[in-house]
C-alpha positions as CSV (number, residue, x, y, z in Angstrom):
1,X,22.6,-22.6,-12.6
2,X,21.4,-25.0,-15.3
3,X,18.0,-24.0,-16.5
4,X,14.9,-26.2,-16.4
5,X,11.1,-25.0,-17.5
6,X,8.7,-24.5,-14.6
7,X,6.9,-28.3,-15.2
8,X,10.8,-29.8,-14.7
9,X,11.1,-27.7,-11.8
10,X,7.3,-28.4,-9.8
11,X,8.3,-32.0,-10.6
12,X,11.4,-32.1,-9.2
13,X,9.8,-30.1,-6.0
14,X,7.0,-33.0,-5.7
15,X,4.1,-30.5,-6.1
16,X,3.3,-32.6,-9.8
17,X,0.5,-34.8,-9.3
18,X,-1.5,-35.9,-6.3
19,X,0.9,-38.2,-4.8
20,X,2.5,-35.1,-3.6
21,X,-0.8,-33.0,-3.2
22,X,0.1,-31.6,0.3
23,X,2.6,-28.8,-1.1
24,X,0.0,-26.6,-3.0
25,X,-0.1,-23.8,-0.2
26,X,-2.0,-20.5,-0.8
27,X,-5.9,-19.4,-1.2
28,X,-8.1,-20.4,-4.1
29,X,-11.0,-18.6,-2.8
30,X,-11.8,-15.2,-1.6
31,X,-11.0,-14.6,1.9
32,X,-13.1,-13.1,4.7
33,X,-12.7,-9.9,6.1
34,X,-10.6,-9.6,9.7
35,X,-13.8,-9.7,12.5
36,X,-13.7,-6.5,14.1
37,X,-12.9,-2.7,13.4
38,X,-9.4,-1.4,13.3
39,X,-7.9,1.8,14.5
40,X,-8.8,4.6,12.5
41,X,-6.6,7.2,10.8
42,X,-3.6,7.6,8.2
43,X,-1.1,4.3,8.8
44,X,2.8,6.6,9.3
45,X,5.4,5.4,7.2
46,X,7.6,5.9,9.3
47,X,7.1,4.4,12.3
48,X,7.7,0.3,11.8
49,X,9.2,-1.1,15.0
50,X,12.6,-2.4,14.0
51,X,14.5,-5.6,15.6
52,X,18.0,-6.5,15.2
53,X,19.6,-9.8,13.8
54,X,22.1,-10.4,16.2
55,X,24.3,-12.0,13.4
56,X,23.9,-9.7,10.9
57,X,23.1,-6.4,11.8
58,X,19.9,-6.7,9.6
59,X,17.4,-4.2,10.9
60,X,14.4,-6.0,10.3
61,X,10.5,-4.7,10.5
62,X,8.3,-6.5,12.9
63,X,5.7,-7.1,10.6
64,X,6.7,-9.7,7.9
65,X,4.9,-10.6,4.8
66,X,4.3,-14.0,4.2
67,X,3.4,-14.8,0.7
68,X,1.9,-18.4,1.2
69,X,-1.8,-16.6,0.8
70,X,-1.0,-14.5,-2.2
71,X,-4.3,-12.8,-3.8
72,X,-6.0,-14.8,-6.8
73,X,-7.8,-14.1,-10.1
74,X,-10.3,-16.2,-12.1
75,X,-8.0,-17.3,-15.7
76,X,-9.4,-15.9,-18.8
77,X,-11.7,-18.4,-20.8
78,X,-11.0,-21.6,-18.6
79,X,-13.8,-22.1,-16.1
80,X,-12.7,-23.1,-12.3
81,X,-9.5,-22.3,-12.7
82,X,-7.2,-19.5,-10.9
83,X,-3.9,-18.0,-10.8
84,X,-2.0,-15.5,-8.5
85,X,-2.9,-11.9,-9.2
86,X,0.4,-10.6,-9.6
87,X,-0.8,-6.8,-10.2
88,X,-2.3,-7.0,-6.7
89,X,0.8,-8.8,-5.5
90,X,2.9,-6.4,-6.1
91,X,0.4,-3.4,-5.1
92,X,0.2,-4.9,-1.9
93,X,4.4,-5.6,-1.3
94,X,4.3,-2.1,-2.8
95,X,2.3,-0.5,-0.2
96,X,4.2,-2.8,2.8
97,X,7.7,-1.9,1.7
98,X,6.3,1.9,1.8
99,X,5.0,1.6,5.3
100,X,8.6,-0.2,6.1
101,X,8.0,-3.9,5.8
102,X,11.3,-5.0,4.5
103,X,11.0,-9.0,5.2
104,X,9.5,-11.1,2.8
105,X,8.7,-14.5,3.5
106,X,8.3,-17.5,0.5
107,X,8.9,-20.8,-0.6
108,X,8.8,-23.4,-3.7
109,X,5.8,-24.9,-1.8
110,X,3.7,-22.2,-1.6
111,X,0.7,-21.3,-3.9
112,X,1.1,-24.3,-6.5
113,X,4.8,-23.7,-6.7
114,X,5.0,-20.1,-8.2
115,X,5.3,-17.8,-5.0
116,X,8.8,-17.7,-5.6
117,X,8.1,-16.3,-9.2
118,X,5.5,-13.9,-7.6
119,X,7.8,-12.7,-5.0
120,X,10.5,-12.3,-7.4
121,X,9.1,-10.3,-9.4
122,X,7.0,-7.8,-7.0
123,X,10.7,-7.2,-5.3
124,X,12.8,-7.3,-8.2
125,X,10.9,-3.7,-8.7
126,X,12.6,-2.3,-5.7
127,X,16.0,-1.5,-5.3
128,X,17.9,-5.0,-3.7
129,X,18.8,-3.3,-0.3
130,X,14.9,-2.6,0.5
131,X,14.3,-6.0,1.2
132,X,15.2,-9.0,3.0
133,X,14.2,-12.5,1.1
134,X,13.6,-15.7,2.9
135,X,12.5,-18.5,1.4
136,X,12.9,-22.7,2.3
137,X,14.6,-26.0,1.1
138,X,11.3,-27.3,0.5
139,X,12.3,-31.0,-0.7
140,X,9.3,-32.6,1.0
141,X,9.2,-35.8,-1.4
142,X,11.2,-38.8,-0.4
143,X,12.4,-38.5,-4.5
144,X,13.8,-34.8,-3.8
145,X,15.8,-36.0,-0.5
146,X,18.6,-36.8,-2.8
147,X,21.7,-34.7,-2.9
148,X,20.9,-34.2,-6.8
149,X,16.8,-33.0,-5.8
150,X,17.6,-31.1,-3.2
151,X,20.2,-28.9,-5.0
152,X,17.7,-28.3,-7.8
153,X,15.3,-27.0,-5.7
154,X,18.1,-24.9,-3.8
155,X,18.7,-23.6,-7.0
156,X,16.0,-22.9,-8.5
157,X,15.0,-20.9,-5.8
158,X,17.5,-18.0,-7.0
159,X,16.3,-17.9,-10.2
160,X,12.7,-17.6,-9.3
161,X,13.5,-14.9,-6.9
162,X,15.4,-13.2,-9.5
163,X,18.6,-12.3,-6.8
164,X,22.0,-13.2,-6.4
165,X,22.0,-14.3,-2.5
166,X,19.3,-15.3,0.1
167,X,19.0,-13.2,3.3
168,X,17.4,-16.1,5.4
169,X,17.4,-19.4,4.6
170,X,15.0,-22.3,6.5
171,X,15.1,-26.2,6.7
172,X,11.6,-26.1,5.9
173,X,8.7,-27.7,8.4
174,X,11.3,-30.0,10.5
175,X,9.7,-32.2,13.1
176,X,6.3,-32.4,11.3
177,X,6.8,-36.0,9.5
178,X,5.7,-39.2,11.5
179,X,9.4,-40.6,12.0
180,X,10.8,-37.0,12.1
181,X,14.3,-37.7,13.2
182,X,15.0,-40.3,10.2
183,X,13.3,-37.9,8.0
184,X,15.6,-34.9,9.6
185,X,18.6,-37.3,8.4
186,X,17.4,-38.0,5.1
187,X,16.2,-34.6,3.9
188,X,19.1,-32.7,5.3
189,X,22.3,-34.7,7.2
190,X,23.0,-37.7,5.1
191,X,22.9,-36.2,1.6
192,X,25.4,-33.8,3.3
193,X,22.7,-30.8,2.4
194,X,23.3,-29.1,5.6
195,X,27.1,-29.3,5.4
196,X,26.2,-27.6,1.8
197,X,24.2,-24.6,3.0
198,X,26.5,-23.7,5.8
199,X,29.5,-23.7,3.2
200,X,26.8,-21.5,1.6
201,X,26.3,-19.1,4.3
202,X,30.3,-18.9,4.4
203,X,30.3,-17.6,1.0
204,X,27.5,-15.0,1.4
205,X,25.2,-17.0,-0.9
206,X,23.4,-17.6,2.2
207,X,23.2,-14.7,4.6
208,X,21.4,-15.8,7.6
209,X,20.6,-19.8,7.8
210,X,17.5,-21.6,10.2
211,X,15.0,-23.9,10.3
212,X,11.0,-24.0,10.8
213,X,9.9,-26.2,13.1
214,X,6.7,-28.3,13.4
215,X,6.1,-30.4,16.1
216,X,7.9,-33.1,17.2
217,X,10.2,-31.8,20.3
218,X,12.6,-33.9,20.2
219,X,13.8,-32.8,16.9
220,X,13.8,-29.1,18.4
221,X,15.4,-30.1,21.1
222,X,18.3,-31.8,19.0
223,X,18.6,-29.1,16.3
224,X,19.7,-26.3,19.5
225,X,21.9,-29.0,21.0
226,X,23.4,-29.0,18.2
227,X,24.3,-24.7,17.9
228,X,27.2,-25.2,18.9
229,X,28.2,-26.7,15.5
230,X,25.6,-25.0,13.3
231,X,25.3,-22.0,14.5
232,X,21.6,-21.0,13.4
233,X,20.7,-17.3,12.8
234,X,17.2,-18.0,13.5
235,X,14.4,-20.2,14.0
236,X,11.1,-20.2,12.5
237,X,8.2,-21.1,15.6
238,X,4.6,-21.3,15.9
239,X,3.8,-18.9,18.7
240,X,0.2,-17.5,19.8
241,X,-1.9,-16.5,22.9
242,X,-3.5,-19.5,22.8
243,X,0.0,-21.5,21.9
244,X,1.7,-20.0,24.8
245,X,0.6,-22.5,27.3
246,X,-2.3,-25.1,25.3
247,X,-0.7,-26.1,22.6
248,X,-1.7,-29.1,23.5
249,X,-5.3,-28.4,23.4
250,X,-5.1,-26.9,19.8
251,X,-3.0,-30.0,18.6
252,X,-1.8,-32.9,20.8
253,X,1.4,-32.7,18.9
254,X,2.4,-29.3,19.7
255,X,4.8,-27.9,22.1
256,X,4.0,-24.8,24.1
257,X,5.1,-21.8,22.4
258,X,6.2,-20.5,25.8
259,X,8.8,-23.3,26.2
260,X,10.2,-23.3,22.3
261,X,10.3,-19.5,23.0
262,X,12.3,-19.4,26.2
263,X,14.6,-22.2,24.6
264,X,15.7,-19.7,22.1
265,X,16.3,-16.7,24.3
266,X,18.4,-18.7,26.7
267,X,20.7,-19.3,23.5
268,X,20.4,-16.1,22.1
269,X,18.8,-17.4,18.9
270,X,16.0,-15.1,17.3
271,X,12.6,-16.2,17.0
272,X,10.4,-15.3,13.7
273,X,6.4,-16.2,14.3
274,X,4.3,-18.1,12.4
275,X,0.5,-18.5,12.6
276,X,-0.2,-15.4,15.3
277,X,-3.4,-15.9,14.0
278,X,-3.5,-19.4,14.1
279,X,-4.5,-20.0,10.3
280,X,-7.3,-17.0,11.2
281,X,-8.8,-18.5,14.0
282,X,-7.9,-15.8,16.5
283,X,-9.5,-12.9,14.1
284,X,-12.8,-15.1,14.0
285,X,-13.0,-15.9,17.3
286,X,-16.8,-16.8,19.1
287,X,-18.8,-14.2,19.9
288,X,-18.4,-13.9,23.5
289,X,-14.5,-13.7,23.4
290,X,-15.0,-10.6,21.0
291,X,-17.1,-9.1,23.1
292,X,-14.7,-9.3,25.8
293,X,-11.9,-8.3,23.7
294,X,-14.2,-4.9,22.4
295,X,-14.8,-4.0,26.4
296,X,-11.0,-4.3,27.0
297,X,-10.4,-1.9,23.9
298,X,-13.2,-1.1,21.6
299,X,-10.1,0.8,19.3
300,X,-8.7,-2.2,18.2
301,X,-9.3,-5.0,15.9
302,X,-9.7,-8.8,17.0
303,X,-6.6,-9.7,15.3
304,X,-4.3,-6.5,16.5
305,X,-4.6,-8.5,19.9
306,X,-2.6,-12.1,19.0
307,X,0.0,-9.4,16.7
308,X,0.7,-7.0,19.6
309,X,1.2,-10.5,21.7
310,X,3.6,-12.1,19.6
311,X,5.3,-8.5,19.2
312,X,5.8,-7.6,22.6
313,X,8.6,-10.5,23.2
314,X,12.1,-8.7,22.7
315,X,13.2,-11.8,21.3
316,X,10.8,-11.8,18.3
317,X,13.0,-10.9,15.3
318,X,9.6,-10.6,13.3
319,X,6.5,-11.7,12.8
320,X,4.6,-13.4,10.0
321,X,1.4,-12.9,8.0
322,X,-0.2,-14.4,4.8
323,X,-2.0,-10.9,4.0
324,X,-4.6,-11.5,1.5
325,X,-6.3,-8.1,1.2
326,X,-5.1,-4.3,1.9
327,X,-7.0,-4.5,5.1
328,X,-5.5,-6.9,6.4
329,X,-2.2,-5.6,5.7
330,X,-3.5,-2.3,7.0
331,X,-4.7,-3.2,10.2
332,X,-1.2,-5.3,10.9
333,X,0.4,-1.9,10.0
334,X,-1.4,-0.4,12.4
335,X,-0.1,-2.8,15.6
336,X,3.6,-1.8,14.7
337,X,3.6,1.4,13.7
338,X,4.8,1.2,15.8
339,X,4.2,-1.4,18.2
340,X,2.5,-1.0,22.0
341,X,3.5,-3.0,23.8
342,X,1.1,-5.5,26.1
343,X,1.2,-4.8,29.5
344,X,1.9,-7.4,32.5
345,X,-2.0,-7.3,32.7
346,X,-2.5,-7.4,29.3
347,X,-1.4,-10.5,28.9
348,X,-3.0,-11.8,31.7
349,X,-6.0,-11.0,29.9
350,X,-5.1,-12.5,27.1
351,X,-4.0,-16.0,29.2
352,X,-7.4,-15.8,30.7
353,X,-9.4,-15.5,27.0
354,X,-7.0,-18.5,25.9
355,X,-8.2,-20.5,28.8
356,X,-11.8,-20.3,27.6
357,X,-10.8,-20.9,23.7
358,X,-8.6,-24.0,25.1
359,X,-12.3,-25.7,26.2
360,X,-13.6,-25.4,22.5
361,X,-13.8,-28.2,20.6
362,X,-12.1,-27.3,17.2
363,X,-9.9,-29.0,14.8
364,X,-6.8,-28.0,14.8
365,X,-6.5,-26.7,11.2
366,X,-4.0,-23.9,10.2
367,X,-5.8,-23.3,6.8
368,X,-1.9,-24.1,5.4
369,X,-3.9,-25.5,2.3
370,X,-0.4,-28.2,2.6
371,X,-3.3,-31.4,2.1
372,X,-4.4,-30.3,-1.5
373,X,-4.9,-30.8,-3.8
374,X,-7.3,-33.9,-3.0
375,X,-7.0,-36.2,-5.5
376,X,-10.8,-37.0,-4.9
377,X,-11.8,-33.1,-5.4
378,X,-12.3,-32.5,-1.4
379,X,-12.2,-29.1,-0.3
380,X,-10.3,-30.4,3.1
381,X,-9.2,-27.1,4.6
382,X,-12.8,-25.2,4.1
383,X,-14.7,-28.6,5.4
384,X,-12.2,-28.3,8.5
385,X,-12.4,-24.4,9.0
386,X,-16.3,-24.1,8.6
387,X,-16.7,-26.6,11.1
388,X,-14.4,-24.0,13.1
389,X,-16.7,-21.6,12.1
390,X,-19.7,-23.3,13.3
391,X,-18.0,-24.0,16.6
392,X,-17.1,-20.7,17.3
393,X,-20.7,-19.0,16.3
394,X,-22.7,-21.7,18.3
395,X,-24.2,-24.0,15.5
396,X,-23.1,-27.0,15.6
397,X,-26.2,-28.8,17.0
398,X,-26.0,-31.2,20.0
399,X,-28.9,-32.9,21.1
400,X,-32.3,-32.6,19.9
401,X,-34.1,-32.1,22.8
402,X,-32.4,-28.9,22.9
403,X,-34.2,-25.8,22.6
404,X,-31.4,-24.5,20.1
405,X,-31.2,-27.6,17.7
406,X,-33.6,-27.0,15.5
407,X,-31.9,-23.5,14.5
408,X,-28.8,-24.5,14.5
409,X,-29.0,-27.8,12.8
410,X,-30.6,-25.6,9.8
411,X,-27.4,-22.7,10.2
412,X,-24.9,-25.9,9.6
413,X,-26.4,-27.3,6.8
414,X,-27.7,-24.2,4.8
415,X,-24.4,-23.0,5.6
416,X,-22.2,-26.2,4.9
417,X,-24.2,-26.1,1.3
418,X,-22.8,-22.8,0.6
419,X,-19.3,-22.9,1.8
420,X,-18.1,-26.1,0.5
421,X,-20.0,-27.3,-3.7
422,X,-21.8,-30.6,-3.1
423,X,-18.8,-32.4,-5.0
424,X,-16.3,-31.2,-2.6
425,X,-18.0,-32.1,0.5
426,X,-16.5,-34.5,3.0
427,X,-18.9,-37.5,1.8
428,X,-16.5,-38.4,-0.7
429,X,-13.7,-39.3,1.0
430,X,-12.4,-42.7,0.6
431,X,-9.4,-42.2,3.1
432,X,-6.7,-42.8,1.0
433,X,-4.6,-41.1,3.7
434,X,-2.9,-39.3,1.3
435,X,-3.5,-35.7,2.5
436,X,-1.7,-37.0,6.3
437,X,1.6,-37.0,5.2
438,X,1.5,-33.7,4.6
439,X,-0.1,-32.1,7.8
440,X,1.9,-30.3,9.5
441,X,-0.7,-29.9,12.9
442,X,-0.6,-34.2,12.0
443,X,-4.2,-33.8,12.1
444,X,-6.5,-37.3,11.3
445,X,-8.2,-36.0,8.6
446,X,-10.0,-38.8,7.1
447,X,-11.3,-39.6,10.1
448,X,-12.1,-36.2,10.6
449,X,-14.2,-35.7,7.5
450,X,-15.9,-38.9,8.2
451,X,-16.6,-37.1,11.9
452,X,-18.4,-34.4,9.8
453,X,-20.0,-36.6,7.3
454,X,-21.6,-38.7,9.7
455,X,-22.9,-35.6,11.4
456,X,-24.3,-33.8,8.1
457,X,-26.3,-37.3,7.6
458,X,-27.9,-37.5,11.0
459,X,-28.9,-33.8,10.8
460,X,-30.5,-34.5,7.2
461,X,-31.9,-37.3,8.9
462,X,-33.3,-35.3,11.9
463,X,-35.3,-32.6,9.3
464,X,-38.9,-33.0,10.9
């Protein structure tokens, strides 16, 4: 594999610049804690529910560690600026691996362009058979979609990773462009990249071979009548409580978890989850949904609900999280080791709480962190989630005849102030359109910022 330097490589990737700012995935800033309190008591290391891989044999843990929301550190002597802290990286794969999480989850998109490199390098500690690696053909950029690009990011993805084969390879975020099925053909069919990983696959280079899917069903819907001559290991699938049957409500664009679900059990096609958690918004859910999610089980954490959900399908191969902080890696530990299962009425509870979230008017943000950099300076995805925030705790104010305006106009703004600097607020977007392309919930978010901004301003306007 010819070598290139790490500048050669993000520029390759499309991850240079802001014309390509939507592939800088992982957290900049510190994260909050998971709402609620967690099972008590030491986690076993022992006890990891297991799922097979019907194609390989791989024994895989349940809980898998997605390393798009890798921990980060202030860099010395250069104010603003942050990098992935690699000593708490690999304490926390450390600690997972221990407790018998043995499927790791990258890709050259994710935080800046050096997961890979992170994730390389925590594993590469551990002896190669402890671990499973996945990681994605990430050639997002119309100038990567040539046979040339694309193969450079392929390869470069084994000498980040520091190994000599991939365990599960993904078509990465299929069905989440605006002319998906052209896009489908460009990135993958006509530069014969597809043809090239399944020749892979045949040499072992490649061990298991999928795709992630975002959105558009028709491209789903293709991609399994197509098995027959691709034979996928696996697919990658956004599945929640709320998901399940209101995807629709969360995102226009989405497809029902239960239906992408069911499509890949009728085929016999393992499913790994992503966002259980939806981006964290089912661990900070409003206040009246946790209190009925404490008098179910005062035991158990907020989150433990949406991971013993996505858990309790027998078709689930594993499940995905972007753990941040030991805790939250702690209290997923804790919902499979090992698992309990939901019961029937479980998750009729569970259908019943979605129904009330469906009603709440949120944007559907995944905090994927895909639309930044801005090249304006926005912070897009903490505009977007504290307005999430704000929904979900009551205070964003409607009129102002009402009794609660007054304190809640003041708990948005005091709080807006503090969550997002003055120069990252949504007042200065120009809508470029720039961060679009890269949303994979195909959310509007220039219009969306101007939404907020126009709100901020009458609230200002409205101090008496």
């Amino acid at each position: 594999m010819k070598d290139i330097t790490r500048r050669e490589f993000l520029k390759t990737l499309g991850v240079a610049g802001a014309a390509v700012a939507g592939l800088s995935s992982c957290l900049g800033k510190k994260e909050e804690k998971t709402t609620g309190t967690s099972v008590e008591g030491e986690i076993p290391t022992d006890k990891m529910t297991m799922r097979v891989c019907h194609s390989t044999g791989d024994k895989v843990s349940l809980l898998g560690y997605g390393m798009m929301r890798l921990p980060h550190r202030p860099v010395p002597d250069k104010e603003d600026e942050e990098e992935i802290d690699q000593e708490a990286v690999n304490e926390l794969v450390d600690y997972a691996i221990a407790h018998g999480v043995n499927y790791f989850d990258t890709s050259p998109a994710y935080c800046r362009g050096f997961s890979e490199r992170s994730t390389g390098i925590a594993l590469k500690r551990h002896p190669r058979e402890k671990y499973f690696v996945a990681t994605k053909l990430s050639n997002f950029d119309p100038s990567t979609w040539s046979r040339e690009g694309s193969m450079e990011i392929y390869r470069a993805s084994f000498r980040e990773l520091q190994v000599d084969y991939i365990d599960y390879m993904l078509l990465h975020a299929v069905g989440g462009g605006k002319d998906s099925m052209e896009e489908l053909h460009n990135r993958y069919i006509d530069n014969g990249m597809l043809d090239f990983l399944l020749e892979e696959r045949k040499a072992g280079r490649i061990r298991n071979l999928g795709f992630s899917y975002h959105g558009d069903i028709k491209i789903f819907d293709y991609l399994l009548a197509e098995n027959d001559k691709y034979h996928w290991d696996f697919v990658q699938i956004q599945m929640n409580y709320l998901d399940w049957k209101h995807a629709k409500a969360t995102n226009p664009f989405n497809t029902d978890a239960e239906y992408l679900y069911e499509e890949l059990k009728k085929r016999n096609i393992p499913a790994i989850i992503m966002e259980p958690l939806l981006g964290g918004r089912l661990a900070k859910v409003p206040d009246f949904i946790v209190a009925r999610l404490k008098q179910r089980d005062p035991e158990r954490s907020v989150a433990s609900w949406a991971f013993r959900f996505a858990g309790t399908y027998p078709n689930v191969l594993t499940v995905l999280s972007g753990m941040t902080l030991m805790e939250h890696l702690q209290d997923n530990l804790r919902s499979y080791c090992p698992l309990d299962p939901l019961s029937d009425d479980d998750i009729e509870f569970l259908q019943d709480v979605a129904n009330d979230m469906a009603g709440l008017n949120t944007i559907p943000c995944n905090d994927c962190q895909y639309c930044m950099p801005c090249p304006y300076g926005i912070d897009i995805p903490a505009i977007l989630t504290h307005y999430n925030k704000c929904v979900n705790e009551g205070n964003v104010p409607h009129e102002a005849q009402d009794d609660e305006y007054r304190r809640a106009r003041r708990a948005f703004l005091v709080s807006y102030d503090r969550a997002i600097p003055k120069l990252r607020q949504a007042s200065h977007c120009i809508g470029c359109g720039e961060c679009m392309s890269h949303c994979p919930q195909r959310i509007k978010i220039p219009d969306e910022l101007h939404r907020i901004d126009r709100m901020v301003e009458e609230l200002k306007q409205n101090i008496s």
